[in-house]
mmCIF file of the N, C-alpha and C atoms, coordinates in Angstrom:
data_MODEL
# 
_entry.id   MODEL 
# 
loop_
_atom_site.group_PDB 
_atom_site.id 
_atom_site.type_symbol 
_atom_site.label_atom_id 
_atom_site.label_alt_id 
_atom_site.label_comp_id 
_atom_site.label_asym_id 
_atom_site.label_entity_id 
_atom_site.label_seq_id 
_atom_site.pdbx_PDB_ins_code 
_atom_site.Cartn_x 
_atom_site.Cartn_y 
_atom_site.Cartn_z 
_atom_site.occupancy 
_atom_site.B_iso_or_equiv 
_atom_site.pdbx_formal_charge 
_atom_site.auth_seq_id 
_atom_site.auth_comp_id 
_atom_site.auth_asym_id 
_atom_site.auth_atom_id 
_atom_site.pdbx_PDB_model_num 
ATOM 1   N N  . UNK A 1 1  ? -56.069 35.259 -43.261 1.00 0.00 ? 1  UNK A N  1 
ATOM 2   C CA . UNK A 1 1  ? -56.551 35.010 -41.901 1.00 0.00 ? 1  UNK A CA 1 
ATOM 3   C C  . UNK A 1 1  ? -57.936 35.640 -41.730 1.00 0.00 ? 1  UNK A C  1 
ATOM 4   N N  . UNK A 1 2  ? -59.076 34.833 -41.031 1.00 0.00 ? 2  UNK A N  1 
ATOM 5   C CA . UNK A 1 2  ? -60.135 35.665 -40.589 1.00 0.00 ? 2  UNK A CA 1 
ATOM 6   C C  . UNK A 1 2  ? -60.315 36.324 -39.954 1.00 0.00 ? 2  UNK A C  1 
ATOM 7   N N  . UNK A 1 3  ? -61.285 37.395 -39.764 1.00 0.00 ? 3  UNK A N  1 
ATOM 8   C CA . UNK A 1 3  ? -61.154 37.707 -38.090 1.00 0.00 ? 3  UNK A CA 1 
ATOM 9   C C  . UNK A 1 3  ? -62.673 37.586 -37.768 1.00 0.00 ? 3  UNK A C  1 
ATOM 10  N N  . UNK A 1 4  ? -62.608 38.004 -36.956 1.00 0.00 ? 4  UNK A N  1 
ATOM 11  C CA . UNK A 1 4  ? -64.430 37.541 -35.858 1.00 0.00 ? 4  UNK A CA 1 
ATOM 12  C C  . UNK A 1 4  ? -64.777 38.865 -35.807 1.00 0.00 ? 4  UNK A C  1 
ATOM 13  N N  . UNK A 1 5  ? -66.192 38.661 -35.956 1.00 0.00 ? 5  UNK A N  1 
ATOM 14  C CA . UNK A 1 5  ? -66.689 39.842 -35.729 1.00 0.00 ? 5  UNK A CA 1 
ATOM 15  C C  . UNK A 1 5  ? -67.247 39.335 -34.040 1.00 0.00 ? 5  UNK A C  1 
ATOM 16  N N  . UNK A 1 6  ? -67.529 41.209 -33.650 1.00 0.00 ? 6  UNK A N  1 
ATOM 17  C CA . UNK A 1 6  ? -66.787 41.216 -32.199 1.00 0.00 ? 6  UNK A CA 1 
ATOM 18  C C  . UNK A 1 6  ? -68.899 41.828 -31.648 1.00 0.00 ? 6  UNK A C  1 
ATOM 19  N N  . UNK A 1 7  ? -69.369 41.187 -30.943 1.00 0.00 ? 7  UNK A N  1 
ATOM 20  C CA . UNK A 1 7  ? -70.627 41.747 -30.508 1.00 0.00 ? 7  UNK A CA 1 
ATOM 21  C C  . UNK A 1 7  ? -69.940 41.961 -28.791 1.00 0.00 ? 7  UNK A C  1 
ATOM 22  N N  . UNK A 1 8  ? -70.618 43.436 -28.595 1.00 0.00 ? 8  UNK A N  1 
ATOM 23  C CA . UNK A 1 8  ? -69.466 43.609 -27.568 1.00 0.00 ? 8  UNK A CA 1 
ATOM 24  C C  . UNK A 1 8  ? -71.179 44.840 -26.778 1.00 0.00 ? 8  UNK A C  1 
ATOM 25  N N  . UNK A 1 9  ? -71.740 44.352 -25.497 1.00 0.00 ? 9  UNK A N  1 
ATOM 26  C CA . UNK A 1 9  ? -73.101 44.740 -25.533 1.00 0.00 ? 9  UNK A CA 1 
ATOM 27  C C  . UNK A 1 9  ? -72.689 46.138 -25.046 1.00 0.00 ? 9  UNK A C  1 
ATOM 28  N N  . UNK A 1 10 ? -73.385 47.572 -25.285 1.00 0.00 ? 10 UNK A N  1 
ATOM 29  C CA . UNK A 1 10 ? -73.266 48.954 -24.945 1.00 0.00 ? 10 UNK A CA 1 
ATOM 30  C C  . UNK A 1 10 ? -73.412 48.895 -22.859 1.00 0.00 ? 10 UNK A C  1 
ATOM 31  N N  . UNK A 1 11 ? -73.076 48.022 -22.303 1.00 0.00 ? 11 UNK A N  1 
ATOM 32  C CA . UNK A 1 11 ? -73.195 48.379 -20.941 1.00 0.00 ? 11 UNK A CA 1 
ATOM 33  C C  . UNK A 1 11 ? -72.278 48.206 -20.688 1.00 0.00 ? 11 UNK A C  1 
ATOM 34  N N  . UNK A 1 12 ? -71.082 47.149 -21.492 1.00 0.00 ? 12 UNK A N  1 
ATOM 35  C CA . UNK A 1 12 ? -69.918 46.792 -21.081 1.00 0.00 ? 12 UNK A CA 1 
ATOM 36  C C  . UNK A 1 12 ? -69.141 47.155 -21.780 1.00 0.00 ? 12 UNK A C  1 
ATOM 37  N N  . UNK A 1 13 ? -69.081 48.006 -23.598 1.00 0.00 ? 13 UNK A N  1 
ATOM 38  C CA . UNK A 1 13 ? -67.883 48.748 -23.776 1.00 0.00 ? 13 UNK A CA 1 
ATOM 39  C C  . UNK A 1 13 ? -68.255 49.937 -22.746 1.00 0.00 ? 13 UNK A C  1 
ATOM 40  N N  . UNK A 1 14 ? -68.958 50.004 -22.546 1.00 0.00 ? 14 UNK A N  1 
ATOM 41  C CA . UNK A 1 14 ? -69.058 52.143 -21.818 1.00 0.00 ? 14 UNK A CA 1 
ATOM 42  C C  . UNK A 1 14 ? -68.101 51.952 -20.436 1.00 0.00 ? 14 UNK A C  1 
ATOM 43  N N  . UNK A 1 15 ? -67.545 50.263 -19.605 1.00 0.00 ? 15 UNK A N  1 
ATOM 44  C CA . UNK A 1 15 ? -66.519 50.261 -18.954 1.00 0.00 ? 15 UNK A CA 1 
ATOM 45  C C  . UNK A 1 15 ? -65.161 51.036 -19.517 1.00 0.00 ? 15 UNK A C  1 
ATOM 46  N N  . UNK A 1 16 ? -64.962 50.425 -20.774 1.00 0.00 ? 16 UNK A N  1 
ATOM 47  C CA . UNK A 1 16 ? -63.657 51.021 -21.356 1.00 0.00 ? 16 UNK A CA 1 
ATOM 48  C C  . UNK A 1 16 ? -63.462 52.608 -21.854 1.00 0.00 ? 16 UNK A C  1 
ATOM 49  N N  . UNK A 1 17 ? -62.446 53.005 -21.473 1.00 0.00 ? 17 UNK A N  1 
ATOM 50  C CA . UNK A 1 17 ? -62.534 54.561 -22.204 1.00 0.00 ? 17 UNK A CA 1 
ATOM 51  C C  . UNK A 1 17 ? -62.746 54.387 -23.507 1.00 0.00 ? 17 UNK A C  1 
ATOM 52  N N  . UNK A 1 18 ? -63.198 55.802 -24.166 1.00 0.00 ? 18 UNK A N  1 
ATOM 53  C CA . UNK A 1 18 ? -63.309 55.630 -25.021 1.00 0.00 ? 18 UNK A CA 1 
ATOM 54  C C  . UNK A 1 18 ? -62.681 55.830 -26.111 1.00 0.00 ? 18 UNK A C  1 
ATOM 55  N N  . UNK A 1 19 ? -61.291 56.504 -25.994 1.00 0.00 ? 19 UNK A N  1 
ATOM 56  C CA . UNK A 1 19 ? -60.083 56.345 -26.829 1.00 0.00 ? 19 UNK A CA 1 
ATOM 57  C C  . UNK A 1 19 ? -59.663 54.940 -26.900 1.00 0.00 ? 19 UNK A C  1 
ATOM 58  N N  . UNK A 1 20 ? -60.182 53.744 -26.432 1.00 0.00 ? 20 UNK A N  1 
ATOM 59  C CA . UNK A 1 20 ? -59.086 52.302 -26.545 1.00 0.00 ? 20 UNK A CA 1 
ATOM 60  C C  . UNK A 1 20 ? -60.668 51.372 -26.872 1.00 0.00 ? 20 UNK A C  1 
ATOM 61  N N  . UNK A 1 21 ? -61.388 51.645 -27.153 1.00 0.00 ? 21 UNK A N  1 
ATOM 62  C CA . UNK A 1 21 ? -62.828 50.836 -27.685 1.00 0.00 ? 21 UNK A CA 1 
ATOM 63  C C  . UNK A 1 21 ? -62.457 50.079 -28.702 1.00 0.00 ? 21 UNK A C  1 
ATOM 64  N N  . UNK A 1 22 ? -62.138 51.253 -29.765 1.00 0.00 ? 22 UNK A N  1 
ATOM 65  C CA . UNK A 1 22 ? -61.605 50.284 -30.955 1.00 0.00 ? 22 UNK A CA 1 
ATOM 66  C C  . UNK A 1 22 ? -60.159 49.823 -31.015 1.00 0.00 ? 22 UNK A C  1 
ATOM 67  N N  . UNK A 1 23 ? -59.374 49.564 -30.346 1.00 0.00 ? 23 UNK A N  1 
ATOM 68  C CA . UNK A 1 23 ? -58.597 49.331 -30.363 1.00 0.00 ? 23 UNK A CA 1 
ATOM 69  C C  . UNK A 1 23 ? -58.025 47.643 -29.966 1.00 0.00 ? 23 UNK A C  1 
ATOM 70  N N  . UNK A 1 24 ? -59.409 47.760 -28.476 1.00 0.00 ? 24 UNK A N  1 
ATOM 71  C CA . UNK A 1 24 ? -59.961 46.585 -28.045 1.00 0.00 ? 24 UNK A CA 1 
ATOM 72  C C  . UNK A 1 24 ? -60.387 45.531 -29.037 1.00 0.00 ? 24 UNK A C  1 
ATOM 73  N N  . UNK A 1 25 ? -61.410 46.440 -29.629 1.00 0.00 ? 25 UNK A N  1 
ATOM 74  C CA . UNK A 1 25 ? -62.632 45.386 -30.248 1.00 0.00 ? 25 UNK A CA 1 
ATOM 75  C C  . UNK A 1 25 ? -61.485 44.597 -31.697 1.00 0.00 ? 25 UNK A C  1 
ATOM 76  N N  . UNK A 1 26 ? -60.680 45.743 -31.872 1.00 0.00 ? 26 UNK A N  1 
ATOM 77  C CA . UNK A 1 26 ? -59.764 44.781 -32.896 1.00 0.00 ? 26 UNK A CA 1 
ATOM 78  C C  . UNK A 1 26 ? -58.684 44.171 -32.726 1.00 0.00 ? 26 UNK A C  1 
ATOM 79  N N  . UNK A 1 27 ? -58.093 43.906 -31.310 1.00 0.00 ? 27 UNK A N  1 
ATOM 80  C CA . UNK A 1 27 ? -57.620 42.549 -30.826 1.00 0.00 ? 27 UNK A CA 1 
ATOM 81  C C  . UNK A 1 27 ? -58.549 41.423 -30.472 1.00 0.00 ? 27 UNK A C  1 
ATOM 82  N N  . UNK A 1 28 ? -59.485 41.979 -30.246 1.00 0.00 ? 28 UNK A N  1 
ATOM 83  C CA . UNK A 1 28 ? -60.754 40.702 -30.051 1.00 0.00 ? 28 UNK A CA 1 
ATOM 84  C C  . UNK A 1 28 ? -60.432 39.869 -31.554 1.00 0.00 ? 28 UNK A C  1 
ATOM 85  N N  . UNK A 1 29 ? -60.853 40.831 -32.215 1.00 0.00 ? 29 UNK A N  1 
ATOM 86  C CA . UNK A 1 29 ? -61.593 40.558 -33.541 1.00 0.00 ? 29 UNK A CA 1 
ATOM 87  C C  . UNK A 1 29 ? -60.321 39.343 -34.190 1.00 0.00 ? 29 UNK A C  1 
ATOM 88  N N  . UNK A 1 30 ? -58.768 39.657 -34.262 1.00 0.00 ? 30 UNK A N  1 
ATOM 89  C CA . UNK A 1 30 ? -58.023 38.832 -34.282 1.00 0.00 ? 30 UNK A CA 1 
ATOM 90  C C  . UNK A 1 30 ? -57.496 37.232 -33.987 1.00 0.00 ? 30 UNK A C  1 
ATOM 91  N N  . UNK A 1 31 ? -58.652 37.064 -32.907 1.00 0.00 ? 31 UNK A N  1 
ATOM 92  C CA . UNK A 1 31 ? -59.157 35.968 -32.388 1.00 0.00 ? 31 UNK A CA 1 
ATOM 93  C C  . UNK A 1 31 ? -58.075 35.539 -31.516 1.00 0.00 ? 31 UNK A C  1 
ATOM 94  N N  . UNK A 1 32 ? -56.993 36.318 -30.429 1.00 0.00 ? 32 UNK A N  1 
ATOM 95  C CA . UNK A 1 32 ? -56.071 36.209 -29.564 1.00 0.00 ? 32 UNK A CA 1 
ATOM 96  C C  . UNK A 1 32 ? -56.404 34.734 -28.691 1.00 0.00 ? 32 UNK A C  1 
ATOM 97  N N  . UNK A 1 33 ? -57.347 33.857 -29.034 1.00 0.00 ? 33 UNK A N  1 
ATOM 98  C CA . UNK A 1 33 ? -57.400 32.381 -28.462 1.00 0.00 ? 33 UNK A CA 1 
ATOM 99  C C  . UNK A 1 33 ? -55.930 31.530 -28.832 1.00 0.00 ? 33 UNK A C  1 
ATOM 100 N N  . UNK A 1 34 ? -55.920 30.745 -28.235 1.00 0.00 ? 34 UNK A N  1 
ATOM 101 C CA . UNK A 1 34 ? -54.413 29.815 -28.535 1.00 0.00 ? 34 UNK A CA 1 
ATOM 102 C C  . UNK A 1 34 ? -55.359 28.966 -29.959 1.00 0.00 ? 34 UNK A C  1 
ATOM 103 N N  . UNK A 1 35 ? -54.130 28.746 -30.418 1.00 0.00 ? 35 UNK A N  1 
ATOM 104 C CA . UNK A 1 35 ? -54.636 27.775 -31.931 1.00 0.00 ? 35 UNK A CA 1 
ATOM 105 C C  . UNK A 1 35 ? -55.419 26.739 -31.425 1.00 0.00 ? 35 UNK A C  1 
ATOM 106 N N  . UNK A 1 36 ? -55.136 26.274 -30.756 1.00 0.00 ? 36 UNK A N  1 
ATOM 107 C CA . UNK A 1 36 ? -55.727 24.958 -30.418 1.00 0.00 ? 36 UNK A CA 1 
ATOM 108 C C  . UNK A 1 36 ? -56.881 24.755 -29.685 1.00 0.00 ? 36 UNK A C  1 
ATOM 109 N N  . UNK A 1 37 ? -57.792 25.769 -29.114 1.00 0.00 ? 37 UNK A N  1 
ATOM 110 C CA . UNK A 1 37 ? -58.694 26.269 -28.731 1.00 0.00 ? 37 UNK A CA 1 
ATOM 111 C C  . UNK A 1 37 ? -59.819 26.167 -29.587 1.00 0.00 ? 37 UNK A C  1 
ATOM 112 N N  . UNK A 1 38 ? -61.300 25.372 -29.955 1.00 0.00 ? 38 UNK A N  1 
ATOM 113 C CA . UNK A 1 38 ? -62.125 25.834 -30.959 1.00 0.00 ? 38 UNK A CA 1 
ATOM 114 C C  . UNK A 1 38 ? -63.526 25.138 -29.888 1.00 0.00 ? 38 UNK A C  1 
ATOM 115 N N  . UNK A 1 39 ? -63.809 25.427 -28.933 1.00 0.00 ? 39 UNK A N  1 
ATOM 116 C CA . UNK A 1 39 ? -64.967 25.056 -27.818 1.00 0.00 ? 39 UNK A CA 1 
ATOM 117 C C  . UNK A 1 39 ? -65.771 26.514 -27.653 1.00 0.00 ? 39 UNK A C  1 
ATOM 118 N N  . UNK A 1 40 ? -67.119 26.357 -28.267 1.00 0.00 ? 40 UNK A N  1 
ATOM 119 C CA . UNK A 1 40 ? -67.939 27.230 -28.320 1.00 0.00 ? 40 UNK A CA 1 
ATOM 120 C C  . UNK A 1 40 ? -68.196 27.665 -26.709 1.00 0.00 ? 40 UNK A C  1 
ATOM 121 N N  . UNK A 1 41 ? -68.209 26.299 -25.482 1.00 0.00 ? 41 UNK A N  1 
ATOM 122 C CA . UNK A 1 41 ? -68.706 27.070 -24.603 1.00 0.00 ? 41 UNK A CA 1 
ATOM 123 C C  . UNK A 1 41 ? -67.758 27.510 -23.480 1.00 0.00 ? 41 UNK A C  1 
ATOM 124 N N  . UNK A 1 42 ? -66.045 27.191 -23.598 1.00 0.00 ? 42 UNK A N  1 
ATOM 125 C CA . UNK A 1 42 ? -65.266 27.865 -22.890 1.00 0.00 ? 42 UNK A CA 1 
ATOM 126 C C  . UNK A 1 42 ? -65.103 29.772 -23.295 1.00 0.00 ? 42 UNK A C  1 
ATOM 127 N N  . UNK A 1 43 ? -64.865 30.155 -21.957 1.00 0.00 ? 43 UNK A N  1 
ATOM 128 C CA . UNK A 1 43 ? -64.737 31.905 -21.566 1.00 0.00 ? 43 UNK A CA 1 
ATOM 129 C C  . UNK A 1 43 ? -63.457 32.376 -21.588 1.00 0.00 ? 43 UNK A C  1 
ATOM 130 N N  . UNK A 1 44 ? -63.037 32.373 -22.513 1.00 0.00 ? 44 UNK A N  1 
ATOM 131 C CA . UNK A 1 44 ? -61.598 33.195 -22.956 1.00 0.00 ? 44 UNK A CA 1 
ATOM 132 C C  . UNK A 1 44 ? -61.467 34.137 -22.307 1.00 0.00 ? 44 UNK A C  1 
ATOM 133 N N  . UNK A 1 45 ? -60.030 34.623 -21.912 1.00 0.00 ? 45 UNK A N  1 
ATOM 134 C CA . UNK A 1 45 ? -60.074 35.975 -21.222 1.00 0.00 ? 45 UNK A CA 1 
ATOM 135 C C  . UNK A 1 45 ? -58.584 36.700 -21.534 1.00 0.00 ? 45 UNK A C  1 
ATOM 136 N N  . UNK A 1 46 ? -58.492 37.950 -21.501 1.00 0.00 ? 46 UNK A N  1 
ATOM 137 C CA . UNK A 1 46 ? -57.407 38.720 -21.933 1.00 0.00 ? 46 UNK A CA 1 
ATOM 138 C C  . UNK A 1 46 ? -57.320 39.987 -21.196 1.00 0.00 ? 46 UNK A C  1 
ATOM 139 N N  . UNK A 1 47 ? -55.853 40.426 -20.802 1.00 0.00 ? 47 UNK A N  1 
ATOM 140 C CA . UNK A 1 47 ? -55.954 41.798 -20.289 1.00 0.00 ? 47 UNK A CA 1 
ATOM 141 C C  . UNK A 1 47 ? -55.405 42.615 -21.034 1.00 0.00 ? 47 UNK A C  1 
ATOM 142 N N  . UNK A 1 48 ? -56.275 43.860 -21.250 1.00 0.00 ? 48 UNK A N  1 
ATOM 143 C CA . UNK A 1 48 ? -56.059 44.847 -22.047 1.00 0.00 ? 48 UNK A CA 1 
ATOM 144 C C  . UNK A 1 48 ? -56.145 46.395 -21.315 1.00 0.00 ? 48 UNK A C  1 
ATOM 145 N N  . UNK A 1 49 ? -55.354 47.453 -21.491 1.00 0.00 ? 49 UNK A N  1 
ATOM 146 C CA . UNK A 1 49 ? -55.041 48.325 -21.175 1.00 0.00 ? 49 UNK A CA 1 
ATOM 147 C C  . UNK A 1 49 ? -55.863 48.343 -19.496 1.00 0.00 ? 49 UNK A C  1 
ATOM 148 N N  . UNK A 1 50 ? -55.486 47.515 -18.526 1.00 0.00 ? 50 UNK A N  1 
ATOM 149 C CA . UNK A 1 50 ? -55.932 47.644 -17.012 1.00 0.00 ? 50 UNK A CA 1 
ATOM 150 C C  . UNK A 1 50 ? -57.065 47.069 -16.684 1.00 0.00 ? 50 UNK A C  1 
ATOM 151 N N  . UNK A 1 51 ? -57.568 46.329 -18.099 1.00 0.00 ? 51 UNK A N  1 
ATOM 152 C CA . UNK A 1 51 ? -58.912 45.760 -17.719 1.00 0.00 ? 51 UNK A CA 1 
ATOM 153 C C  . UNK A 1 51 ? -58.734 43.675 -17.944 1.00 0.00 ? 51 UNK A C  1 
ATOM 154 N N  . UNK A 1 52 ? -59.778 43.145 -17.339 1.00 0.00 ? 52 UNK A N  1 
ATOM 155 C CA . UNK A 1 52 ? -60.029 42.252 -17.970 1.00 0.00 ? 52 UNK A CA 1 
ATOM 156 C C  . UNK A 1 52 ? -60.837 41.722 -19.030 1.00 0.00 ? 52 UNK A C  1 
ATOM 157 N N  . UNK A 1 53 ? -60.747 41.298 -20.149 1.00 0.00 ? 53 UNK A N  1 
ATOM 158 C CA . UNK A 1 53 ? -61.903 40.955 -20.811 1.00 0.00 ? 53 UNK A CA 1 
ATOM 159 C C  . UNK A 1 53 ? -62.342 39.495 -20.834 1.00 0.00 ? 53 UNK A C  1 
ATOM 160 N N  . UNK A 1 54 ? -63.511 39.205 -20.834 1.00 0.00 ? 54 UNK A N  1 
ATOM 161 C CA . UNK A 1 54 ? -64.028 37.635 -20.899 1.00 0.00 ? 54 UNK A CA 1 
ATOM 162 C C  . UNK A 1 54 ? -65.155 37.657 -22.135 1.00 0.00 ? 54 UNK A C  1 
ATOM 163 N N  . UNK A 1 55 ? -64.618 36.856 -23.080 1.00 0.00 ? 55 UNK A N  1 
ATOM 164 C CA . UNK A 1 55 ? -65.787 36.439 -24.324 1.00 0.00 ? 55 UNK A CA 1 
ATOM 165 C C  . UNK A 1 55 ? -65.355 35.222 -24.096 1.00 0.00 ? 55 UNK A C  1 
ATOM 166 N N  . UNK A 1 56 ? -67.048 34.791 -25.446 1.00 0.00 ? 56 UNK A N  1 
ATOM 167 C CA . UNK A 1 56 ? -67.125 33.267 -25.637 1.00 0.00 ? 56 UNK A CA 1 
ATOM 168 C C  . UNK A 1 56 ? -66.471 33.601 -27.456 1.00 0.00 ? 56 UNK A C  1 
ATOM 169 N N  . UNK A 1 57 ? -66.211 32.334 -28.410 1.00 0.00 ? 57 UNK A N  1 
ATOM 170 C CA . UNK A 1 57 ? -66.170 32.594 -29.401 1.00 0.00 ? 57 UNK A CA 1 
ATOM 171 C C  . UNK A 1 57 ? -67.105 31.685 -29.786 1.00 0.00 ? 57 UNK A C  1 
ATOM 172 N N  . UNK A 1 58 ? -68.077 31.743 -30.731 1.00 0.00 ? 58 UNK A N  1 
ATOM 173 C CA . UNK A 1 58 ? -69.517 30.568 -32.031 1.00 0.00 ? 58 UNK A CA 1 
ATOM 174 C C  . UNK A 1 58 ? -69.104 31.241 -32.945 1.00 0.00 ? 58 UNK A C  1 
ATOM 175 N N  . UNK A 1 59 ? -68.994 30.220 -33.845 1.00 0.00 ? 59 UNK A N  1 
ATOM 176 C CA . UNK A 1 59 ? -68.685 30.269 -35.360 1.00 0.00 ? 59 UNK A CA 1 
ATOM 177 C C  . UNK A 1 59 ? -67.760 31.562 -35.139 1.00 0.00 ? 59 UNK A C  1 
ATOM 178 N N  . UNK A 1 60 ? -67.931 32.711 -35.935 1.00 0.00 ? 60 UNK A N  1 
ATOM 179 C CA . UNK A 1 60 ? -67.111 33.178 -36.333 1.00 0.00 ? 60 UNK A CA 1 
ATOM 180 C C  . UNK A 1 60 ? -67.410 34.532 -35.232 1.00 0.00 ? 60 UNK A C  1 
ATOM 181 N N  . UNK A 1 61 ? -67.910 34.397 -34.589 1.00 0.00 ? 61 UNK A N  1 
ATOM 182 C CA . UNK A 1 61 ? -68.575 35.752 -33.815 1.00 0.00 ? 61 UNK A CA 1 
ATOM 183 C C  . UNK A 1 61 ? -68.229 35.792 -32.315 1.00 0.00 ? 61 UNK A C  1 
ATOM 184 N N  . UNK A 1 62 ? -67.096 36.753 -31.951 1.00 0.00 ? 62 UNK A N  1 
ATOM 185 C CA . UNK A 1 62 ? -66.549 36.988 -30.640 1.00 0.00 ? 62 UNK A CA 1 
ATOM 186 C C  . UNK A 1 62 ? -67.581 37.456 -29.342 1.00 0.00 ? 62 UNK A C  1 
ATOM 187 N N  . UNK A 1 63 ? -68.154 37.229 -28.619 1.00 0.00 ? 63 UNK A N  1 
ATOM 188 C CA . UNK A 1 63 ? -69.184 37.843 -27.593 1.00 0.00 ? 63 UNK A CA 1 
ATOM 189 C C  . UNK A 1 63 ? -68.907 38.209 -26.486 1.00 0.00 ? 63 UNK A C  1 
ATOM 190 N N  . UNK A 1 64 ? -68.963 38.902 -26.147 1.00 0.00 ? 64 UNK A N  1 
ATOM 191 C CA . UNK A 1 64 ? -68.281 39.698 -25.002 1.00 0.00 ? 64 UNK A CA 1 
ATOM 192 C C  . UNK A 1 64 ? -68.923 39.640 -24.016 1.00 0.00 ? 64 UNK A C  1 
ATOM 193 N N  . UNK A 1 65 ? -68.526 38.935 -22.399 1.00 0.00 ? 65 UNK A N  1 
ATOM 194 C CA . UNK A 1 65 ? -69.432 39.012 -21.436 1.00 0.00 ? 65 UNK A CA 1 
ATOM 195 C C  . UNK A 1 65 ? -69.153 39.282 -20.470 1.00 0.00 ? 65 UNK A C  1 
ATOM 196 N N  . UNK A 1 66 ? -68.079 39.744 -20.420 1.00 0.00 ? 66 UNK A N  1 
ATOM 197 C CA . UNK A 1 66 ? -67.517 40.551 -18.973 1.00 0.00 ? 66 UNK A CA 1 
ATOM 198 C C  . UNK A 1 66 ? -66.242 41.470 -19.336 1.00 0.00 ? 66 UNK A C  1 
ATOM 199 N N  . UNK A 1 67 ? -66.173 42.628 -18.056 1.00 0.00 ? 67 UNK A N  1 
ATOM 200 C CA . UNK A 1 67 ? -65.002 43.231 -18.724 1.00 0.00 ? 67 UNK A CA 1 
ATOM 201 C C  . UNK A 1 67 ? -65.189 44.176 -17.060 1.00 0.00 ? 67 UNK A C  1 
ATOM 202 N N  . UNK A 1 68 ? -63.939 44.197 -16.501 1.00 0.00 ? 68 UNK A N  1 
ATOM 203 C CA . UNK A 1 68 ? -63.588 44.732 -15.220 1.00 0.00 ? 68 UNK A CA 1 
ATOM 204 C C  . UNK A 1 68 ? -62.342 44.792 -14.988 1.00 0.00 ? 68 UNK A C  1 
ATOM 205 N N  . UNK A 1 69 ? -62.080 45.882 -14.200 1.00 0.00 ? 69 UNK A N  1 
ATOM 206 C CA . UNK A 1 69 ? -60.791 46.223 -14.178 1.00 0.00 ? 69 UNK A CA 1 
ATOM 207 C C  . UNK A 1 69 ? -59.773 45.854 -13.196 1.00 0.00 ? 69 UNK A C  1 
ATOM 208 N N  . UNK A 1 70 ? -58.299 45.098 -14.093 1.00 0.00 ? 70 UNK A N  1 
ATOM 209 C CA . UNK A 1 70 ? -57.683 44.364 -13.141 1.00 0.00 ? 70 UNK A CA 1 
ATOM 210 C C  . UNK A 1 70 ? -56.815 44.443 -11.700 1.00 0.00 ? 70 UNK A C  1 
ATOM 211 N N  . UNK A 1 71 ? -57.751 45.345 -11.448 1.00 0.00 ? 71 UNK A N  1 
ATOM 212 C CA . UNK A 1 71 ? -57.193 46.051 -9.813  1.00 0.00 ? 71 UNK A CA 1 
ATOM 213 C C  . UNK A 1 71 ? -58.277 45.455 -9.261  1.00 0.00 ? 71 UNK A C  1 
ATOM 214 N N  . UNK A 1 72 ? -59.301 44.908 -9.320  1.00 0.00 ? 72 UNK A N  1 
ATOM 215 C CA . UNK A 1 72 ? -60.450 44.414 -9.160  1.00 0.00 ? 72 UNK A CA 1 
ATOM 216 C C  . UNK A 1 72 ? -60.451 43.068 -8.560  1.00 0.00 ? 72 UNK A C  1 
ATOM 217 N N  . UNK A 1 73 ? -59.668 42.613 -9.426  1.00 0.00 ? 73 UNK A N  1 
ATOM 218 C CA . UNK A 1 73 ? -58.989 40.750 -9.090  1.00 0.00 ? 73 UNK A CA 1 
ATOM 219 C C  . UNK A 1 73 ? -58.699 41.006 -7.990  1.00 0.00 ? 73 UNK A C  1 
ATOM 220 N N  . UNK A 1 74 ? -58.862 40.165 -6.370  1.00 0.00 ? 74 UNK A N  1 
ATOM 221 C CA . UNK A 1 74 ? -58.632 40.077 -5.327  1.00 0.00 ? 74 UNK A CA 1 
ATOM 222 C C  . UNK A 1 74 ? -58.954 38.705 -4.530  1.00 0.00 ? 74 UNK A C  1 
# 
C-alpha cells in the first residue's frame, strides 16, 4: 500500500497539540479517503482528536487546508 506524503503548512499544524502532530500527519498519510474517491479538486475531511481536518489529495501528495476545532461547527 502507498501512503501520501502529507504537506501540512506551519500555521495550521501549530492548531494541533503537539503530542498528536504526528500522529495526525500519519492517518493523513494513509490516505483515510473512501476507495472510490480519486478527484484532485474535492476537500476531504476527517475528525481527529476534537478537531476537524480538510485536505485536498494530487498525485500522491496530501495538502492540508484547514483544521479547526469541532466545537467550532455551529
Amino acid at each position: 500500500m502507498h501512503k501520501l506524503d502529507v504537506v501540512f503548512p506551519g500555521d495550521l499544524i501549530k492548531k494541533i497539540p503537539e503530542n498528536k502532530r504526528l500522529a495526525l500527519i500519519n492517518c493523513i498519510a494513509e490516505d483515510p479517503r473512501p476507495a472510490y474517491q480519486n478527484d484532485d479538486e474535492r476537500v476531504y475531511g476527517m475528525s481527529f482528536a476534537g478537531f476537524e481536518i480538510k485536505f485536498k489529495v494530487s498525485g500522491n501528495k496530501a495538502i492540508v487546508h484547514d483544521v479547526y476545532k469541532s466545537a467550532d461547527i455551529i
